[in-house]
N, C-alpha and C positions, 0 to 999 in steps of 0.2 A: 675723352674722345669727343668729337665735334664731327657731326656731316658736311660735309662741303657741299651746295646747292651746284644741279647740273645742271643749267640753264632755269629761266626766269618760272616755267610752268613747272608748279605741282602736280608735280606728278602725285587733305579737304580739308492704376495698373489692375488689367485683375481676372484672371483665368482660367479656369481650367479645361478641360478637354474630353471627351467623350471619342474610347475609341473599344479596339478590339478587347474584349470580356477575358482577364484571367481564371483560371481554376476559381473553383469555389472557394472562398474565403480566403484572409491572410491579404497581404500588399504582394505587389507583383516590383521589384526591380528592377528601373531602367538596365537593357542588355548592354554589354558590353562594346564598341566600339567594332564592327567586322564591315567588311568590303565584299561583296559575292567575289567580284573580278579578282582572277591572279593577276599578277606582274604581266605577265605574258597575255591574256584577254586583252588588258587595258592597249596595250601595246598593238593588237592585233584590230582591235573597234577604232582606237585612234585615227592608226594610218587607214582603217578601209573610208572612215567619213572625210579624210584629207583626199582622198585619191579618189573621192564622189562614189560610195562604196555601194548605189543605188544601182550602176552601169555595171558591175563588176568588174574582180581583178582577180588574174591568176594566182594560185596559192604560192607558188614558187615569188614573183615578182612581189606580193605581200609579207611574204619572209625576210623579204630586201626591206622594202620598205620601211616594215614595223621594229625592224633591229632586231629579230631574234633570232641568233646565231645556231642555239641546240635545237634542228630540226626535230628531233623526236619531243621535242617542248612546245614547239610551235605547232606541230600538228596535234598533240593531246590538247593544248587550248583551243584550238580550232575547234575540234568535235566535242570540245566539251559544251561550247556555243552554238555547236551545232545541234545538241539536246535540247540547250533552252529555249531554242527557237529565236536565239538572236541573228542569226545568218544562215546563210545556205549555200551549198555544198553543191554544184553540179556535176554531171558526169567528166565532163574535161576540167573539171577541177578550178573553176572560177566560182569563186567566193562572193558574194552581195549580202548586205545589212538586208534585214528585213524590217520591212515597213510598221511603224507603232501604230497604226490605224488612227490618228489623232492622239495616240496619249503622248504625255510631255514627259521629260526629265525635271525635276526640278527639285531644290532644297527647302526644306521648311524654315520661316527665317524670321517669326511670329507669331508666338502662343497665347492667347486669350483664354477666360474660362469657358466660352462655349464657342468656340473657333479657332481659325490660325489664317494663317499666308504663308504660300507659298513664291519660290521665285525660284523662275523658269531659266533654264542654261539659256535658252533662245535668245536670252536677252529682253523678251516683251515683259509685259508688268508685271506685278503680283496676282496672285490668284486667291480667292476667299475660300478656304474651305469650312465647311461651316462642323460643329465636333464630331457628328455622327459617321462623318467621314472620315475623321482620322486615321482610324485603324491602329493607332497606339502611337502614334509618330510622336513624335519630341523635337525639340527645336538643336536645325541643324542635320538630320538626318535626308538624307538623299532618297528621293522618291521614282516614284512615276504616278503621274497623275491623269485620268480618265472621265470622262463623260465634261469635257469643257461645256461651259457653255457662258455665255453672252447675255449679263445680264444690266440692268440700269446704274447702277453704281461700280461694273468690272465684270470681270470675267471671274468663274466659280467653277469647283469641280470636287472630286474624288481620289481619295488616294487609293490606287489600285496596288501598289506593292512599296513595300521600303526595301529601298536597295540595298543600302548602308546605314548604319546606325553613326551618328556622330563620334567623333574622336575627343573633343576638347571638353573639358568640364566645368561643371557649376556651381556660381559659388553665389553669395548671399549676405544680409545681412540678418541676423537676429534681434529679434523683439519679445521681450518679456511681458506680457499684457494678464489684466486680473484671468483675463477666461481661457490662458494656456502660453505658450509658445508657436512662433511662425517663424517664417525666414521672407524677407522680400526678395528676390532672384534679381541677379546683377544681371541686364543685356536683355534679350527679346524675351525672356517668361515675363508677362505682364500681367502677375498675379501671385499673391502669398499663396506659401504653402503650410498647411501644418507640421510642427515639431511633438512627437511624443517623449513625455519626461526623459524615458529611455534612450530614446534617441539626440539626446542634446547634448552627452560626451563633454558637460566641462563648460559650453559655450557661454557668455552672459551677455546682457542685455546691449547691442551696440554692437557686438564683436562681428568681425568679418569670417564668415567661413565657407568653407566646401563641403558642397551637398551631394548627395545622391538620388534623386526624384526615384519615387515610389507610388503605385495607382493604388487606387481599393480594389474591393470587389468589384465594383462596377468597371471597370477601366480607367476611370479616370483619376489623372495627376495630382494629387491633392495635399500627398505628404512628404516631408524630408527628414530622410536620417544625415544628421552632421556628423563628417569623416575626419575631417581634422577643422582646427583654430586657428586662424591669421593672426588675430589679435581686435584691436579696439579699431573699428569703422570709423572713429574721428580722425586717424592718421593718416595721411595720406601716402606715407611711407608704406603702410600696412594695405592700403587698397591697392597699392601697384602691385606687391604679392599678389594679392588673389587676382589682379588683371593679367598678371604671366602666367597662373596657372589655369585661368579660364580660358584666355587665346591658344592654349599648348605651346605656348615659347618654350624651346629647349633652353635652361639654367645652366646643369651642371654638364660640364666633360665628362665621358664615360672614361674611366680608367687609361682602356688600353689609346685612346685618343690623347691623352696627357704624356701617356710614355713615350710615342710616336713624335709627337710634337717636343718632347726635351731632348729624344737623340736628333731631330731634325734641324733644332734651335742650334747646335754645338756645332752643324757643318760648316766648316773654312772654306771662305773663295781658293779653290786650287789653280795650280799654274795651267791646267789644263781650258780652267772657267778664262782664263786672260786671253787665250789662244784663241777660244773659239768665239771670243764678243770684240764689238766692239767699243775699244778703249777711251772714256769719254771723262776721264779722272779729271783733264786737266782744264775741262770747259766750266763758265761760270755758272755754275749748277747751284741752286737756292730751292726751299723748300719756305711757302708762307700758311700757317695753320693758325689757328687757337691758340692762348698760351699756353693751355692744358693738355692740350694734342699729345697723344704718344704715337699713335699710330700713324707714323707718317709714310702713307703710297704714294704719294707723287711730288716733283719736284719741275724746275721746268729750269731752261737758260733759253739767251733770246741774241743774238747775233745780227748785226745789219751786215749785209750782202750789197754789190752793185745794183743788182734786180731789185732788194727790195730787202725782205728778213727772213732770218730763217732761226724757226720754233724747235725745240728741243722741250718735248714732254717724257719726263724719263718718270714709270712708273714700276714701283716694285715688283719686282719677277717672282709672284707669288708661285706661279704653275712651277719653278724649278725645286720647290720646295713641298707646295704640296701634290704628290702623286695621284693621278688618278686612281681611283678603287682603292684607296689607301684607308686607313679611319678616319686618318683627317678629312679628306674628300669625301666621305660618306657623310660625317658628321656637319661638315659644310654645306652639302647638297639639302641634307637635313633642315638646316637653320636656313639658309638661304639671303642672311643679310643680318646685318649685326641691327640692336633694336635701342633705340636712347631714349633713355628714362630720365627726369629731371633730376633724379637721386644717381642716377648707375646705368652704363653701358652693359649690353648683355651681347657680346662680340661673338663675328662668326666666328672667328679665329682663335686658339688658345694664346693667350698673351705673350708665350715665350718665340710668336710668332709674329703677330699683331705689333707687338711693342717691343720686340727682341729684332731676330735676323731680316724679318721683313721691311723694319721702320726703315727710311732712309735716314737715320741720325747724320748729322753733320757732323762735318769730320772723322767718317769711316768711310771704306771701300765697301761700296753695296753693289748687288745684282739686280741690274733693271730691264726692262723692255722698255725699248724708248721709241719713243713716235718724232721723226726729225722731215718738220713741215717747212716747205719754200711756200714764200709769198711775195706779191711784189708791189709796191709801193702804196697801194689802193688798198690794199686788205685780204685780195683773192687767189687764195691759194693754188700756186702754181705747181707741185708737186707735192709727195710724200713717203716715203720711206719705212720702215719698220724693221729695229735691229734688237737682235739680245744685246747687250752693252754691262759694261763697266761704270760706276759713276761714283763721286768723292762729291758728297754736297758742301760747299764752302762756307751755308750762312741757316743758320732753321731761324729762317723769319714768323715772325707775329703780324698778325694783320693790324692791328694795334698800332705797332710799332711801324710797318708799312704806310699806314695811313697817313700817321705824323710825318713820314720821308716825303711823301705824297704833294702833302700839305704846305710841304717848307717849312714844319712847325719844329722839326727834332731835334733834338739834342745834341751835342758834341761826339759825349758818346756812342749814343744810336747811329750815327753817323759814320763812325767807325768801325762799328760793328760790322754796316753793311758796305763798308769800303769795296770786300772782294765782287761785290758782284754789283758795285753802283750800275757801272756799265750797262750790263745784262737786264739790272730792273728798269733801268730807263727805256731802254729798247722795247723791254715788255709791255711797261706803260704806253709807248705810241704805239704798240703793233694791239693791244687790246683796244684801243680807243677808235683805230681801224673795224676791229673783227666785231667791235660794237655798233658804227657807224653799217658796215653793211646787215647786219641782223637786223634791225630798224627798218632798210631799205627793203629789205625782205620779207620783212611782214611782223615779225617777230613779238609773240604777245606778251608784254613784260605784266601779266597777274600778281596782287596785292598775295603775299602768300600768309600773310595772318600768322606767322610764326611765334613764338613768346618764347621768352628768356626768366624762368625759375630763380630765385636766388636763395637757397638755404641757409638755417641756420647750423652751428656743430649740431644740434638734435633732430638735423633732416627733416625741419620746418617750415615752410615756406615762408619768408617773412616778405619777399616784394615781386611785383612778374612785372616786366616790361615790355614793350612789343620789340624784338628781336630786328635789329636795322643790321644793314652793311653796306661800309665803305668802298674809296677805288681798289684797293685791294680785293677785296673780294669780288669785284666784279670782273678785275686783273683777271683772277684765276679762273672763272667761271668762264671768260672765254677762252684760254686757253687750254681748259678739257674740252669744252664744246668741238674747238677745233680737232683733238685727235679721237673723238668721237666719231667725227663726221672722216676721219680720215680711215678710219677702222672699217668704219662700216663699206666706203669704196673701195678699197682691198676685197674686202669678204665679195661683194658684186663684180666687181672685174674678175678675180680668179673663181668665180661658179663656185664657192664650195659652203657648206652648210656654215651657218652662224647663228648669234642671239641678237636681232634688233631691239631696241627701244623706240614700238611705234606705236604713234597715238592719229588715230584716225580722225576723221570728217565728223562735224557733231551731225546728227538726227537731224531732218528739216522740220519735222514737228515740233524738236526743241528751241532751235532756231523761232519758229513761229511763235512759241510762248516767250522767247525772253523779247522779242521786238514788241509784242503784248505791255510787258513791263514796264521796257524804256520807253513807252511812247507815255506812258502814263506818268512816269517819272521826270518827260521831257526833255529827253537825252535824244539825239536825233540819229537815227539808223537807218539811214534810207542805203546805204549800201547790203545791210544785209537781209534786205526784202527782194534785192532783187533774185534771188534763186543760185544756190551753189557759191557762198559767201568764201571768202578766202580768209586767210589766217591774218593777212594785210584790214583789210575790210574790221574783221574783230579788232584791229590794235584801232585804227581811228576811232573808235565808238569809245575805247578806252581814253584816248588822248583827249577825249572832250568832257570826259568824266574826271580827271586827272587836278585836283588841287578844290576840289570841291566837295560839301559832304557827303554826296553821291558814290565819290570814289569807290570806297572800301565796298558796298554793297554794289554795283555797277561791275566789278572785279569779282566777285563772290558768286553772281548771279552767272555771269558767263563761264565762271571756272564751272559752274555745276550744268551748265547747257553744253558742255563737251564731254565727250569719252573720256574714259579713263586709260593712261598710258599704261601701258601693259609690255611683256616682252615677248616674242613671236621670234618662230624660225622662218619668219615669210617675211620680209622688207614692204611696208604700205606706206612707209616714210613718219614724219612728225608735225603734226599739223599744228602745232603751239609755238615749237619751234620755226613754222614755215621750213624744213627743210624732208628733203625725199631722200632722204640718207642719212640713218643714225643709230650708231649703239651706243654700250656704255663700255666701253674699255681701259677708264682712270682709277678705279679703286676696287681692286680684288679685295683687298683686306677685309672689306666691311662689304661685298656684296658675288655672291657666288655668277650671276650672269658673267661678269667681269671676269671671273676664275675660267669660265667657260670659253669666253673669246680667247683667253690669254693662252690657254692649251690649243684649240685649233690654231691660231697666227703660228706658235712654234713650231706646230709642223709644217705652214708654209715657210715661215723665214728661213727652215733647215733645209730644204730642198724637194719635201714630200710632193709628190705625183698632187694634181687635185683631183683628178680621179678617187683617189686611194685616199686623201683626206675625204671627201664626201660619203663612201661607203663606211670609213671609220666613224665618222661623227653625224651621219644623217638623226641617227635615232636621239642619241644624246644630246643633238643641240634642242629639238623638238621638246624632248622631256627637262632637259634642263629651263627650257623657255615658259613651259607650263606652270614647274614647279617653282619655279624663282618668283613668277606672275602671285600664284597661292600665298608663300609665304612674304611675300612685299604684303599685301592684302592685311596681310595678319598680323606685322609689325607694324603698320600705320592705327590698326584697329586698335590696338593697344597702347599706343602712345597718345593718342587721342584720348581715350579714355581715364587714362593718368594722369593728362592733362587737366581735366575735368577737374579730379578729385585734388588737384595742386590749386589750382584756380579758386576752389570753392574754398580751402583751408585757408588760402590766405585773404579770402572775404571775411572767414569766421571770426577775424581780428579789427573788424571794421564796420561789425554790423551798427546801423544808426548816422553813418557818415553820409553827408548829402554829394550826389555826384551829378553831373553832366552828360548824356550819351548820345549814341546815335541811335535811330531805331531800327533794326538791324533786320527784321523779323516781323510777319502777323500769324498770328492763327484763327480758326474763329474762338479760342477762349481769351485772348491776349495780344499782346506784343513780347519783342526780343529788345532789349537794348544792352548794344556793345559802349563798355566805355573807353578811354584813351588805352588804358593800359593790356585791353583785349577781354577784361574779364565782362562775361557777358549773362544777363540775369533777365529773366521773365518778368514780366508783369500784369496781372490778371485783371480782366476788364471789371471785374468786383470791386477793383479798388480804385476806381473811379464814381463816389458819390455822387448818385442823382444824373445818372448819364443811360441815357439808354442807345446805345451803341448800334450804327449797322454794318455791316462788312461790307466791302466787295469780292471777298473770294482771293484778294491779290496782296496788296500792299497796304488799304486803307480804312480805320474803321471810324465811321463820324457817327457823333449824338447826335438823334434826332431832335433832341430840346435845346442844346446850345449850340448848336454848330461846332461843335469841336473835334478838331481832323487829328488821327495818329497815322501819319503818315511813314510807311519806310524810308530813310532816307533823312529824317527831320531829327532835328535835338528833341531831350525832353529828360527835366530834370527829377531825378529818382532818389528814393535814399534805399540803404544796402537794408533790406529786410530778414533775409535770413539765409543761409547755405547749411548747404549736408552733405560731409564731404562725401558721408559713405555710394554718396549717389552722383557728385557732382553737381549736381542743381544750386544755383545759386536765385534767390529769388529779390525782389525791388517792387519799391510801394512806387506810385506818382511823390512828387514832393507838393505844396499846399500851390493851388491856384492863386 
């Protein structure tokens, strides 16, 4: 399976800790994973800070709200918070959050041995807390934090209570040394732990495995019992284990989720399903993927009109299969987005779904929702429609093979292959080159997305990574979901009723102020976005001057990380990357539950539902699906990155000594970053420049004071591959000889 990109924007040691004192002697066991909040709390704190829950809100109209249908649930969680002194209860029965007097919410997100950071829901920075304030917290645990205060290097505080103990677990690697056993902690522990003999369960020297943190007497974090064995820390096979099981990716189907999904797999389109869609068998309907794609949700035909064209996005009718509140819908809402691994797909979907009744194979009758767009000769969508439908794909294109049609380069046969829908893909080709042409005009910021392409061996090795390009075809298809994206999302807005956007806001002007900091240092000219309240337009020129130069890649990098992060929200603030004020994801349910979500509210518009009567069905669900989808996206990029990591570094391990080329991508004050062509990207320590005495600026540059000589970011500089580990992903790079 292969993600199809949705428009140009990406949506990227040593510690321990001093806290609350266990019983006298023995190790004290990280606690178990708990939430204070029921279902029904969360539900009820939600909507009252959605609805400004500082003014109050009547209890009855907060039951609306917050979605909770069993009134005697809703009022037990009410007064349950109304004990702890989260809210308050008047005589006429209006409800108000009470005020935290300054303390924060916040997760712990960095463990040192005599401190941590914290990071605040607010969105402002991290916070130092230094050990004695810990009060036992562990990284990942959900706090409240008390007695801020403002100090020269950030802001500092206290941990006044853990709300929640973390869910996800820790894993490690092991080290056999003369004076005992440790494990170094994979992610924010920034610090070995101890292993007692007893506690090492089998592991040996190198192996990756899963820990459970243990304090001493004093409180603090300092030991680990190992639970189970991954295997050997050089694989990188074996590190993406422990990275599924450290993010809490759901792996396996439960049971009754597999049985649900093989009676679901077996249902026949009935003559009933022909009656109530509409019939679209006989249109030139094409599907272009990966050659390896089994998962096929979308497909598209493309039609010239007098007006202009008209776009047929037919996408797999996942909602008619999978039920809400069914296991499969539980276990979806669950997972939240299928997760790709350079080894293995870990799919929302059970496969008999995924790659079985869902795929649109060619040459079967499938069940789709289709998105059927007028446009008129210019590019600008004159209408849009939304229908349950019938479809017969005529052709399961390759992009590959598209590309060559493209090109004028293919073959006789290839040729023939795509005979049924030559038509159709040509049409498509001038109506994307259109729907391209206005994106551009629009502002549209086409961001370096730094992607890579793994190549394994049969022994799930990495033997080559290349930076991941795509052809006209792929950029075909990219605007032709863009389009029923944007077409979803104005349905959901004209008819008032609840939905899931994909919206990425306005970046920060203080972020703003430091990346114009950068580029003026770099020489990149950004006079348009000093002038105050920069547009998405504004961002693309700075890019287009940066564009064929070695600046690109880091010019693109810099600005993807000077903006928000795209998130999914039941409130429309529009897509600032995209430059557009309207946009969801409504083209692949298969591999992402938001999608699942839009797919179920539209069928109860397209069937005739009141939107009254949809907005009360789905106010609460689209909310909590919008949250939780946001969460688990979070957790499936954290993980794929990190895999990434440990792929990258394995297939350095085969190259240590080779002299390479790079850019330099990165400073610190210990170093620099340099990326080389193929994306793998290796540190270099200012130590390993002899006879240099180095000064920083804080930014981009660190020059010798005795020779002049500049590392600039931005600049080549040639390195030879010194050493990687996979078990960490760090790859590291000497200078090569002056």
């Amino acid at each position: 399976m292969e993600r199809k990109k949705q428009g140009n924007y990406r949506e990227n040691k040593n510690t321990g800790h001093k806290g609350a004192r266990p019983a006298a002697g023995g190790v004290r066991q990280r606690p178990a994973a708990r939430d204070v909040h029921t279902p029904e709390q969360k539900l009820i704190l939600t909507a009252l800070r959605r609805c400004g829950g500082g003014d109050g809100v009547p209890s009855r109209a907060l039951m609306r709200e917050a979605g909770v249908m069993n009134k005697n649930a809703f009022y037990e969680a009410l007064r349950s918070l109304k004990e702890a002194g989260e809210v308050k209860v008047d005589k006429d029965h209006w409800v108000t959050l009470v005020p935290d007097s300054g303390d924060i919410e916040a997760q712990l997100v960095s463990l040192s041995e005599k401190f941590g950071f914290a990071r605040p829901k607010n969105g402002t920075g991290d916070i130092f807390i230094p050990g004695s304030a810990l009060k036992g917290a562990f990284v990942g645990d959900e706090l409240v934090l008390s007695d801020i205060q403002q100090r020269e290097k950030g802001p500092s505080g206290r941990v006044k209570r853990i709300v929640a103990r973390a869910s996800g677990s820790v894993t490690g690697t092991v080290h056999l040394d003369p004076g005992g056993a440790r494990v170094t902690p994979d992610g924010p522990v920034r610090y070995d732990l101890k292993v007692r003999p007893a506690d090492l369960n089998g592991a040996r020297d190198g192996d990756k495995v899963l820990i459970r943190p243990q304090a001493d007497g004093r409180g603090d974090w300092v030991f680990a019992e190992v639970k189970s064995v991954f295997g050997s820390g050089s694989s990188a096979r074996v590190c993406s284990d422990a990275i599924i099981e450290r993010c809490g990716i759901p792996k396996e189907f439960p049971p009754e989720v597999m049985a649900e999904a093989e009676q679901v797999s077996r249902a026949a389109i009935t003559e009933a399903d022909f009656r109530e869609r509409l019939d679209l068998r006989e249109e030139p309907v094409f599907t272009i993927d990966s050659a390896d794609a089994k998962d096929l949700d979308d497909a598209i035909s493309v039609r010239k009109t007098r007006a202009g064209y008209k776009l047929g996005v037919h996408i797999a009718d996942v909602s008619h299969y999978v039920k809400a509140g069914g296991a499969i819908d539980r276990e979806a809402f669950r997972r939240g987005t299928s997760v790709y691994f350079a080894d293995r797909v870990i799919p929302m979907l059970p496969e008999a779904l995924s790659n079985g009744v869902c795929s649109l194979n060619a040459g079967t009758e499938k069940l789709a929702f289709s998105a059927l767009l007028s446009f008129d000769r210019e590019g600008n969508m004159t209408g849009y429609e939304f229908h349950k439908s019938v479809i017969n794909s005529k052709v399961r294109g390759v992009y590959r093979e598209v590309n060559e049609i493209l090109a004028g380069t293919a073959s006789k046969d290839l040729l023939k292959k795509y005979a049924p829908v030559k038509t159709s893909l040509k049409n498509a080709k001038e109506l994307a080159d259109l729907l391209k042409k206005k994106a551009v005009e629009r502002g549209e910021m086409e961001l370096e997305s730094g992607e890579t392409k793994f190549v394994l061996d049969e022994k799930g090795v990495c033997i080559d990574i290349l930076p991941r390009t795509t052809g006209e075809s792929e950029a075909l298809i990219e605007q032709m979901m863009i389009a029923a994206n944007i077409a979803a999302a104005k349905v959901a807005q004209e008819a008032e009723i609840p939905f899931l956007y994909r919206t990425h806001e306005k970046p920060q002007p203080d972020r703003v102020i430091e990346l114009c900091d950068l580029l003026d240092r770099l020489g990149v000219p950004c006079g348009e976005l000093k002038k105050g309240n920069p547009t998405a337009k504004d961002f693309a020129a700075v890019l287009n001057r940066a564009k064929g130069t070695p600046k690109e890649a880091l010019v693109s990098q810099r600005i993807l990380r000077t903006m928000e992060k795209a998130r999914y929200s039941d409130r429309e603030v529009g897509h600032f990357g995209l430059a557009l004020p309207d946009y969801s994801h409504y083209t692949s349910p298969i591999r992402r539950y938001p999608d699942t979500s839009i797919h179920r509210i539209l069928t109860d518009l397209v069937s005739g539902s009141d939107p009254a009567e949809i907005a009360h069905r789905y106010a609460a669900f689209a909310a909590e699906s919008a949250e939780e989808s946001s969460k688990n996206e979070v957790r499936a990029v954290t993980g794929e990155r990190a895999a990434e990591d440990c792929y990258m570094a394995e297939y350095m391990c085969a190259h240590l000594g080779e002299r390479h080329v790079g850019i330099i991508s990165g400073a610190t004050p210990r170093g620099i970053f340099v990326k080389l062509p193929n994306n793998a990207e290796g540190f270099v320590s200012l130590n390993d420049f002899p006879d240099c005495d180095f000064e920083f600026d804080g930014e981009i540059t660190h020059m010798d004071r005795r020779s002049g000589l500049t590392l600039t970011v931005g600049e080549e500089l040639g390195i030879i591959v010194a050493a990687a580990d996979v078990a960490t992903g760090r790859i590291d790079f000497v200078p090569q000889e002056a």
